[in-house]
C-alpha positions as CSV (number, residue, x, y, z in Angstrom):
1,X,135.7,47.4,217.1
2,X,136.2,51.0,218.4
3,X,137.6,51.3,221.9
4,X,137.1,54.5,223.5
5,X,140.4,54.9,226.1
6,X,139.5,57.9,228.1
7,X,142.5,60.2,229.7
8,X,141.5,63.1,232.8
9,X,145.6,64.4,233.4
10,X,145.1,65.1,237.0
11,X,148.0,63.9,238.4
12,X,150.8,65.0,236.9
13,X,153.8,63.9,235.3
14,X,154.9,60.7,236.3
15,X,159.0,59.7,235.1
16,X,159.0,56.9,237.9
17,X,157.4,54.3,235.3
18,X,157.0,53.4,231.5
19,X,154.5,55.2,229.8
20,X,152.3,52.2,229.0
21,X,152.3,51.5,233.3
22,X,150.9,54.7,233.5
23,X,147.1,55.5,235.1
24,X,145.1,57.3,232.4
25,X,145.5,60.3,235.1
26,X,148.8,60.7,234.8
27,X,151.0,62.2,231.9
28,X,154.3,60.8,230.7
29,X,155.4,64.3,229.5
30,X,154.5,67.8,230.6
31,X,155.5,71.5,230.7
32,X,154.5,74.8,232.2
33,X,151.1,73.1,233.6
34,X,149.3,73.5,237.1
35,X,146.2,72.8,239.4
36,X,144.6,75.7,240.6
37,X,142.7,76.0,243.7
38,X,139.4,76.0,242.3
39,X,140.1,73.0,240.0
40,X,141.5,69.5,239.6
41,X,142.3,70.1,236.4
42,X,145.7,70.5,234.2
43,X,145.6,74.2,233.4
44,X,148.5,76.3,231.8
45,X,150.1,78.4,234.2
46,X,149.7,82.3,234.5
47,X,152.6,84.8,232.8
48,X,155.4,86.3,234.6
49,X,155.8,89.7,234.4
50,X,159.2,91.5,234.8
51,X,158.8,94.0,238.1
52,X,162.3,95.4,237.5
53,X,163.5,97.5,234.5
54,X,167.1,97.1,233.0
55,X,168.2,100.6,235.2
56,X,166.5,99.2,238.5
57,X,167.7,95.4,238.4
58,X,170.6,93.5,239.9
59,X,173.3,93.0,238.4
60,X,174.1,89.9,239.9
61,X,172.6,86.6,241.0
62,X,169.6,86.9,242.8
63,X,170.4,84.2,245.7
64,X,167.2,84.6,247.8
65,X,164.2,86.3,248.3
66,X,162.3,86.8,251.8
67,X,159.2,88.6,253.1
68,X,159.8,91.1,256.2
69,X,157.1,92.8,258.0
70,X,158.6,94.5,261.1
71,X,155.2,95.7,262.3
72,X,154.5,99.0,260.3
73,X,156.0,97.7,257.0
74,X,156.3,94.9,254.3
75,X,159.0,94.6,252.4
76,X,160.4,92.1,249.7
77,X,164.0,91.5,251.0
78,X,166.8,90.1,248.4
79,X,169.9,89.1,248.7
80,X,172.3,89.0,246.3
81,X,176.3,90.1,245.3
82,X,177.2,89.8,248.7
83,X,174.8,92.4,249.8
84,X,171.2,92.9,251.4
85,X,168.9,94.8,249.3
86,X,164.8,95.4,250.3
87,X,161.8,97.1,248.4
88,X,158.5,98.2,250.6
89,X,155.3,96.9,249.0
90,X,154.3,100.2,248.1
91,X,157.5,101.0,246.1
92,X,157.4,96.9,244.5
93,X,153.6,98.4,243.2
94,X,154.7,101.7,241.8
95,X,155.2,102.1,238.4
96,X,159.0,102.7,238.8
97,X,160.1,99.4,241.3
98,X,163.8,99.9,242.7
99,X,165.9,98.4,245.2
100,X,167.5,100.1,248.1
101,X,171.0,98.4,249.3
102,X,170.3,98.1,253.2
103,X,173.9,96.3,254.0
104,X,176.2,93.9,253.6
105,X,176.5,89.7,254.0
106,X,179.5,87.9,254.5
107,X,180.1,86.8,251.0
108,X,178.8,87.2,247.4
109,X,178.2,83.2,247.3
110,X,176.6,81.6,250.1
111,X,173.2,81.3,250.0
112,X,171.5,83.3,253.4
113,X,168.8,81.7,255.6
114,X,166.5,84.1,256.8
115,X,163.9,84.1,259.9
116,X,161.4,86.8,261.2
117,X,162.3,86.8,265.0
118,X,160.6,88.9,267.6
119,X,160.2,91.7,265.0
120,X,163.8,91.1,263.0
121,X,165.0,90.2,260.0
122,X,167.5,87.1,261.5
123,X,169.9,86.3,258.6
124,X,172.7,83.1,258.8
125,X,174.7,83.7,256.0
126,X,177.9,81.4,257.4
127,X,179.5,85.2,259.0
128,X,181.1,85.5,262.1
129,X,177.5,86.2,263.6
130,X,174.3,86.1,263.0
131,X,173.1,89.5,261.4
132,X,169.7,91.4,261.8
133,X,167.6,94.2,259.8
134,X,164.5,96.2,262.0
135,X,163.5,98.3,259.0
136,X,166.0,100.7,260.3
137,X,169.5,99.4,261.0
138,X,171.3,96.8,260.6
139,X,173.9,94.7,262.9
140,X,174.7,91.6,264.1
141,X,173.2,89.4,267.4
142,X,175.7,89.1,269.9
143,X,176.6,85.4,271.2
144,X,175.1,83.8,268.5
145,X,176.4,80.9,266.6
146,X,179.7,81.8,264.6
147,X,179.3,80.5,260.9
148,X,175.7,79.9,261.2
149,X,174.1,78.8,257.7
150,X,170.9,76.6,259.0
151,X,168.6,78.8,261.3
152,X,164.6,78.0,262.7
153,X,162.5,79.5,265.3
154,X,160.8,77.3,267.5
155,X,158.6,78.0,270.5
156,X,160.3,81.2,271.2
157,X,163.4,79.7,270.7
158,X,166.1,80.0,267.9
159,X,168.0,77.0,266.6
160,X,170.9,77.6,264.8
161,X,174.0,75.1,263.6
162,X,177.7,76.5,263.4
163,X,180.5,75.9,261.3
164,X,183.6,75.6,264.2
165,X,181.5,73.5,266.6
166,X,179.7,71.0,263.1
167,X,177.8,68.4,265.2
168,X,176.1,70.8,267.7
169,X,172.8,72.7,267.8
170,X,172.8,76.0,269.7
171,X,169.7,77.0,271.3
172,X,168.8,81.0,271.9
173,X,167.8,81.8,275.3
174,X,163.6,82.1,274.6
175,X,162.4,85.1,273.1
176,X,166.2,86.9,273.9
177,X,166.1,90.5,273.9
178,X,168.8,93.4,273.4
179,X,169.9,91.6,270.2
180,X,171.6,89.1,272.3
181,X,171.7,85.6,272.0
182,X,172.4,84.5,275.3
183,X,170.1,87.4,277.1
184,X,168.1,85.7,279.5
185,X,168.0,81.9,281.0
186,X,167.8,78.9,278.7
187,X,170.6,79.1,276.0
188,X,172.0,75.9,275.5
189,X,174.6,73.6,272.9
190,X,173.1,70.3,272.4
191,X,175.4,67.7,270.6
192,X,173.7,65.6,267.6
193,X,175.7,62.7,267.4
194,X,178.6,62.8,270.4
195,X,181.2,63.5,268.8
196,X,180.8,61.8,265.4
197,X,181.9,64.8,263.4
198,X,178.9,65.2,261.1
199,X,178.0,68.4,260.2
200,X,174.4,69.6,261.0
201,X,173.6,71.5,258.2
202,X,169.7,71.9,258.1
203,X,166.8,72.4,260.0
204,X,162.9,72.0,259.4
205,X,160.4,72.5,262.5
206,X,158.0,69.7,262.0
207,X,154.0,70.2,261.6
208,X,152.1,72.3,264.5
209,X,155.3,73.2,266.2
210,X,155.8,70.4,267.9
211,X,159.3,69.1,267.4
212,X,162.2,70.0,265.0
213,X,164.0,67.6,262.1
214,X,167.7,68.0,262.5
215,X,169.7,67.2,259.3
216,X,173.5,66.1,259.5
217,X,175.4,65.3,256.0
218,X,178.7,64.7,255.4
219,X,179.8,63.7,251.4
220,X,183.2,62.5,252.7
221,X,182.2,60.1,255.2
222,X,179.4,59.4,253.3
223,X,177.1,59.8,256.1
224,X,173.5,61.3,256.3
225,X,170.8,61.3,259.2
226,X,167.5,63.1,260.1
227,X,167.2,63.0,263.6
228,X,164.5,64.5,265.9
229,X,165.0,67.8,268.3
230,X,162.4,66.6,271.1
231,X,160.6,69.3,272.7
232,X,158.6,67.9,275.9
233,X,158.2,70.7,277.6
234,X,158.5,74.8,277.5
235,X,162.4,74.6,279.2
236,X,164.9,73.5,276.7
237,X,166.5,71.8,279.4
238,X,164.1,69.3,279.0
239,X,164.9,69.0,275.0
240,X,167.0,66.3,273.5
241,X,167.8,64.9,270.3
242,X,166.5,61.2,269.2
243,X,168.7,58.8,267.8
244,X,168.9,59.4,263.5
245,X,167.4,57.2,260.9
246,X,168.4,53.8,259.4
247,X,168.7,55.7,256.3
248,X,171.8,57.3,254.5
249,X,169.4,60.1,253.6
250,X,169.5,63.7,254.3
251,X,168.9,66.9,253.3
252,X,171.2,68.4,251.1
253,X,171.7,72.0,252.2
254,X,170.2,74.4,254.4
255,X,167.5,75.4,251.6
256,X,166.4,71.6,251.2
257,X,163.9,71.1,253.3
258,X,160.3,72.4,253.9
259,X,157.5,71.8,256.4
260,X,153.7,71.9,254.3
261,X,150.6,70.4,254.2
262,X,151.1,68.9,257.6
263,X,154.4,67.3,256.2
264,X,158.4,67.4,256.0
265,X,159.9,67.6,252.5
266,X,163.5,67.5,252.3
267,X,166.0,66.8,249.1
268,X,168.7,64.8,248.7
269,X,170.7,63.0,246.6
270,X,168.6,61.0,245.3
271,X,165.7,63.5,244.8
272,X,162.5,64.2,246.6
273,X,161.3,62.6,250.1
274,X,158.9,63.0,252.9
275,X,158.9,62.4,256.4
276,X,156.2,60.2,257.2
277,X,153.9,60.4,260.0
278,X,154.9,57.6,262.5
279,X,153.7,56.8,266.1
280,X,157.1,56.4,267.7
281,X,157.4,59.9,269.5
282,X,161.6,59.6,268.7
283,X,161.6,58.1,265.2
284,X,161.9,59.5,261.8
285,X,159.8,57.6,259.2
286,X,161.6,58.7,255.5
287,X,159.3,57.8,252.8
288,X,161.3,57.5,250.3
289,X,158.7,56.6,248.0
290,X,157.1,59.9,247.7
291,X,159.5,61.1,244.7
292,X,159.1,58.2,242.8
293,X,157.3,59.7,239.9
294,X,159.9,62.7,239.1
295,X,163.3,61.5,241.0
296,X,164.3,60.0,237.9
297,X,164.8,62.9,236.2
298,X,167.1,64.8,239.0
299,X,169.5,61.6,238.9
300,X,170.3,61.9,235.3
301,X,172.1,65.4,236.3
302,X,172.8,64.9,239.5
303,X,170.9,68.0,241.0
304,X,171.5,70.0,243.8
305,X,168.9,72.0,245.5
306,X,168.7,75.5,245.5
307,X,165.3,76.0,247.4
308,X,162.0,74.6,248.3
309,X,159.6,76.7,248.6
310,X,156.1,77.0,249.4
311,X,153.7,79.3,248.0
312,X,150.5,79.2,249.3
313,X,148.4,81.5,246.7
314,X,148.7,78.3,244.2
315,X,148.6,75.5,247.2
316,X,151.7,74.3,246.0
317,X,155.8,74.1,246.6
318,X,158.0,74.9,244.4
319,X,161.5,72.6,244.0
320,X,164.4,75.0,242.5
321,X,167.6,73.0,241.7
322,X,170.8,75.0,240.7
323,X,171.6,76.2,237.3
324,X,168.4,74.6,236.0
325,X,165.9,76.4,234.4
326,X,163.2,74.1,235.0
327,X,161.2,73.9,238.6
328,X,159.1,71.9,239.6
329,X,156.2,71.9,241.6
330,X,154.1,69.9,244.1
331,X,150.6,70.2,244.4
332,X,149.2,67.9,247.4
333,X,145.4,68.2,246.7
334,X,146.1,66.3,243.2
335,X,149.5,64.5,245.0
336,X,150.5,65.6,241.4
337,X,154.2,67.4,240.2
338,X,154.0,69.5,237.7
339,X,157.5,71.1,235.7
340,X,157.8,74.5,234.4
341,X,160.4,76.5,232.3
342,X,160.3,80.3,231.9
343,X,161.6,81.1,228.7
344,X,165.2,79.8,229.4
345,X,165.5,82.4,233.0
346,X,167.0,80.4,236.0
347,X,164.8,80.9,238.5
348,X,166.9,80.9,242.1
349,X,164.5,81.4,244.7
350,X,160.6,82.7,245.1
351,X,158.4,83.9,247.6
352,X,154.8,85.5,248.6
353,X,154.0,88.8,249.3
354,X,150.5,89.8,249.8
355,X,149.3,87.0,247.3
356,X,151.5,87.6,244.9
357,X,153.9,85.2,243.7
358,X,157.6,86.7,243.2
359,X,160.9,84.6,242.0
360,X,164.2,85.9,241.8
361,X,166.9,85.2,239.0
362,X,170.4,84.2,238.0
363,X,170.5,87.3,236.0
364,X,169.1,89.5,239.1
365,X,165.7,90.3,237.6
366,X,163.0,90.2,239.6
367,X,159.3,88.7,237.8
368,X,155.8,88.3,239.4
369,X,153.2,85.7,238.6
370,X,150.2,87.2,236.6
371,X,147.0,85.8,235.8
372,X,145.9,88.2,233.1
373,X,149.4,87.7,230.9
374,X,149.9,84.3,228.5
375,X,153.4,85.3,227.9
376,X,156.8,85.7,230.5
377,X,158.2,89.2,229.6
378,X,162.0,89.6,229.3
379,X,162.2,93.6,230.3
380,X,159.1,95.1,231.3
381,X,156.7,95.6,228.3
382,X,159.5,94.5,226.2
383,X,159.7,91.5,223.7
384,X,157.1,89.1,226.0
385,X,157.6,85.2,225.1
386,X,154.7,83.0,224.7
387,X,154.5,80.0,227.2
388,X,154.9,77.1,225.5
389,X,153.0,74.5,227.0
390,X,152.4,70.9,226.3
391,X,151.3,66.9,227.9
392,X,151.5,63.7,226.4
393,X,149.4,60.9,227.5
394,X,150.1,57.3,229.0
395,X,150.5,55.1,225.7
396,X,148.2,52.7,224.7
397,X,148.7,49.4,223.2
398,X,147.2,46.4,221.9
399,X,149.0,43.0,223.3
400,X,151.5,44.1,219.9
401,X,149.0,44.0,217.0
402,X,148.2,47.4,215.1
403,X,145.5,49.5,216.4
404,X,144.4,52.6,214.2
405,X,143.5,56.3,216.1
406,X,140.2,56.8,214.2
407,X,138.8,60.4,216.4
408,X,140.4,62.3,219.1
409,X,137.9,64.7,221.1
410,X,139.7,67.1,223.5
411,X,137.6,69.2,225.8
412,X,139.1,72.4,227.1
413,X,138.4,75.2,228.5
414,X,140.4,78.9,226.7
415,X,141.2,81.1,229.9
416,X,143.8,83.3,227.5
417,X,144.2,83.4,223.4
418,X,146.3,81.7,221.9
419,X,147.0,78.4,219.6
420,X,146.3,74.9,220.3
421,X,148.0,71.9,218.3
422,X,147.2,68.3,218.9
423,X,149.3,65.1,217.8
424,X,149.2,61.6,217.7
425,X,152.7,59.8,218.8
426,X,153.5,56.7,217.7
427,X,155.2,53.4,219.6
428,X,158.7,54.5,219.2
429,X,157.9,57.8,221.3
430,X,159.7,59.7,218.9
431,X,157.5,60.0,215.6
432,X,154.9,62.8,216.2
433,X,152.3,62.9,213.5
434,X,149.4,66.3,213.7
435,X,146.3,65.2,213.8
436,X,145.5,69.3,213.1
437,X,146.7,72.6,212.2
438,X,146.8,75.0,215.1
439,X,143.1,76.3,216.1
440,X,143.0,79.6,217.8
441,X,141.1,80.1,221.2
442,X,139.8,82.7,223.1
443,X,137.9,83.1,226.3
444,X,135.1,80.7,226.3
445,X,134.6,76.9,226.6
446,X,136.1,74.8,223.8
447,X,135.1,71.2,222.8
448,X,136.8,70.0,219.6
449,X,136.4,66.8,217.9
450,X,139.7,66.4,216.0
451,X,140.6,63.9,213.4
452,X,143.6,61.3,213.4
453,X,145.3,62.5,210.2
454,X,146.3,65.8,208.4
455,X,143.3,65.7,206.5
456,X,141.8,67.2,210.1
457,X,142.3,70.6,209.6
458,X,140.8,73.2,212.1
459,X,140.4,76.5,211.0
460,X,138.5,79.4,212.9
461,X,137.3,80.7,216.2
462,X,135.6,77.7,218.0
463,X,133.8,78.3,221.0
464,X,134.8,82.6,220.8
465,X,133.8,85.0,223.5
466,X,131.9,82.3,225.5
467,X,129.9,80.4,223.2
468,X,128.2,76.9,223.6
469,X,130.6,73.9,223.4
470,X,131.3,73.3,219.9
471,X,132.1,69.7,218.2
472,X,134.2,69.2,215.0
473,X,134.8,65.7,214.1
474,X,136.5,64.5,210.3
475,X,137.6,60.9,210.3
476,X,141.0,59.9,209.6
477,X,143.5,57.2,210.5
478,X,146.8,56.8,212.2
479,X,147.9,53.3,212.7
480,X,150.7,51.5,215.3
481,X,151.4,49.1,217.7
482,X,151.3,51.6,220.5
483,X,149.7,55.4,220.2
484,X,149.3,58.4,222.9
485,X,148.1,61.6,222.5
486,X,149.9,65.1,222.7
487,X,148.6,68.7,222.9
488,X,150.9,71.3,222.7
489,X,150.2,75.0,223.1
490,X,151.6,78.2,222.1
491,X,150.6,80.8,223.9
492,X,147.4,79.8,224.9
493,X,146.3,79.5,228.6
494,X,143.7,76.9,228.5
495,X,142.0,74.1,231.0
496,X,142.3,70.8,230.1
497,X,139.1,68.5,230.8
498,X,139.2,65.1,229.6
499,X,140.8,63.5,225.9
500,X,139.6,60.8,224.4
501,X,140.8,58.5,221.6
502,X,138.6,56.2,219.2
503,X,140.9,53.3,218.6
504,X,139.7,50.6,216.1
505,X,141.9,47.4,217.0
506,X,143.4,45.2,217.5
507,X,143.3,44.1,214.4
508,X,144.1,40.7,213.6
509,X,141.6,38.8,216.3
């Protein structure tokens, strides 16, 4: 009796549970895959393209990256070896991109926070002050928090932490001017905690403005809270902070935490949350549920967050985690992660500028996302590696009697040439058997009926330069207890549909 099991991946990866637990949505493996706006489906990322040429790059760490536009010009602002270094957008589109060192940070390895204020470039990067670009100059806001590393903007209002004074917030006097903190009426310290000497070390203003998550953490004490900056009214004398959560959780660094989507991300040790929406006006609602599916992996490694990020040209954010050269990302319309890797680069921090998606590097290059490229390059026009890109299936099993995998149809859709392998993987997760030899694709729809066995051999153009769907079926047999179903691609940008399996079992009843 054939069974036909069915599998649409559009949710993901999912690490949280065993692969036979999993919905026939979701993927028990995956790499370098996405949802684009226009589609629910699992489609291979675009190519990065190197913007910086082995002359014109850093030579150390990129730590962050930051848009500025201070009102006559946009500029991608990095920060990196202890300095400050910006490129307009006109010079980041020419054909010769360079960087022009603007001035200096406090040290080569804290990681700055950066705010657009009133028309500045606000940067905490734990210095005596807080420091400021206009496009022109550079300098440092007077009366401002001294070691400063966690910085927001809210209702006209800066909110910054310190490093001498740990479990205080210091509010700006609203919408300050003269590059001085304290210029005007409503500057204010307001403690978090009274006195319980844990350090407030991140910030996140919450969805529409309306409040402001306040992170405290300390690893010795073994402490974490969210609590919530209350903001009743437009004079921050009226503004208090709520009492923190139940939870031990908290945000690990100034970088790890994110309001999108009309929700608070944050990272800690553990992995992924959320702040969930809740109807007391002071409480904090973790959900610490919503990493589930990938938090497993982060644990084995005990992760640290460099940056989340959101980038709204792909609807997504993007989770960047120290020395690791794969991110992750989260796409909300599919409530679906998805990881990448880029050809072995540690990417440290990424940002959008004029719709185009830029990240930043631990070997100070600088790479833009690009639609029209199936391959990251390394140096500009130089040696390009193909994205390899693969997703394995939930398994499916049989109540332990022997099933055999008699067809496997894959419908696709090519977006970018390349080569397309499928497998068949057996119960033990580890033995891969090809069910073909890699077909070639090019733009046009693809739907290939592919044997069970190496006896399924594709060879040719199917579906080339936008033909009809085409169908190629050759019957063959792979037999086990449990099976699932693995394309792998090299190269290839492609649009997966829908998979399914013709399974003849279980045998025995």
């Amino acid at each position: 009796m054939l069974r036909p099991q069915v599998f649409t991946p559009t949710q993901g990866v999912n690490y949280g549970n065993a692969p036979i637990d999993l919905k026939s949505t979701e993927l028990s493996r995956s790499m370098n895959g996405y949802y684009p706006k226009q589609s629910s489906r699992w489609t291979v990322r675009p190519g990065f393209e190197c913007v910086t040429d082995a002359v014109n790059k850093l030579t150390t760490p990129i730590l962050g990256l930051t848009p500025y536009y201070n009102g006559t010009t946009l500029y991608l602002v990095a920060f990196s070896g202890g300095k400050i270094y910006a490129m307009s957008k006109a010079i980041l589109e020419s054909s010769t991109p360079a960087w022009t060192e603007i001035g200096f940070l406090s040290d080569s390895t804290t990681k700055p926070q950066a705010v657009v204020y009133n028309g500045l470039l606000l940067i905490a990067d734990g210095g005596p002050s807080i420091r400021y670009w206009d496009g022109t100059t550079t300098g440092l806001i007077a009366n401002s928090p001294s070691k400063c590393t966690a910085l927001a903007e809210a209702r006209g209002v800066l909110i910054g932490n310190s490093g001498d004074v740990v479990d205080y917030i210091y509010l700006s006097a609203p919408n300050f001017a003269d590059k001085d903190w304290q210029s005007g009426s409503g500057h204010r310290e307001v403690a978090v905690g009274f006195g319980d000497g844990v350090p407030v070390n991140a910030f996140c203003v919450g969805p529409g403005g309306k409040d402001v998550l306040v992170s405290k953490k300390d690893d010795r004490q073994g402490v974490g809270q969210i609590r919530r900056l209350i903001m009743p009214g437009a004079d921050t004398l009226s503004w208090y902070v709520s009492e923190p959560t139940d939870s031990s959780s908290a945000a690990q660094n100034a970088h790890g935490m994110l309001n999108a989507f009309g929700r608070t991300f944050y990272f800690d040790d553990t992995g992924m949350r959320a702040v969930a929406a809740t109807d007391g006006y002071d409480e904090v609602n973790v959900d610490a549920h919503f990493g589930k599916r990938i938090n497993k992996a982060f644990n084995l490694f005990n992760a640290v967050v460099q940056e989340i990020t959101f980038l709204p040209t792909i609807g997504a954010f993007m989770l960047l985690l120290q020395s690791y050269t794969q991110p992750y990302l989260y796409f909300p319309r599919n409530n679906a992660f998805c990881p990448w890797r880029m050809s072995g680069a540690i990417i440290n921090s990424a940002c959008t500028i004029d719709n185009n998606i830029y990240m930043g590097t631990a070997d100070g290059n600088l790479y833009r996302m690009n639609e029209n490229i199936g391959a990251d390059e390394v140096e500009p026009g130089v040696d390009p590696k193909p994205i390899q890109s693969y997703g394995r299936t939930k398994k499916v099993t049989a109540n332990g009697y022997d099933m055999v995998l008699k067809r496997t149809t894959l419908a696709m859709t090519p977006i970018r040439s390349g080569t397309v392998y499928l497998r068949a993987v057996k119960n033990n997760e580890a033995t891969q058997v090809q069910l073909c030899d890699g077909f070639p694709v090019e733009d046009g729809r693809n739907l290939l009926g592919l044997a069970t066995g190496l006896l399924g051999l594709a060879t040719g153009l199917l579906g080339a330069g936008g033909a009809e769907p085409t169908q190629q079926t050759i019957h063959g047999g792979i037999r086990d207890c449990g099976l699932q179903i693995e394309w792998y691609g090299d190269g290839a940008r492609y649009e997966i549909e829908q998979i399914t399996a013709e399974i003849a079992g279980p045998l025995g009843e």
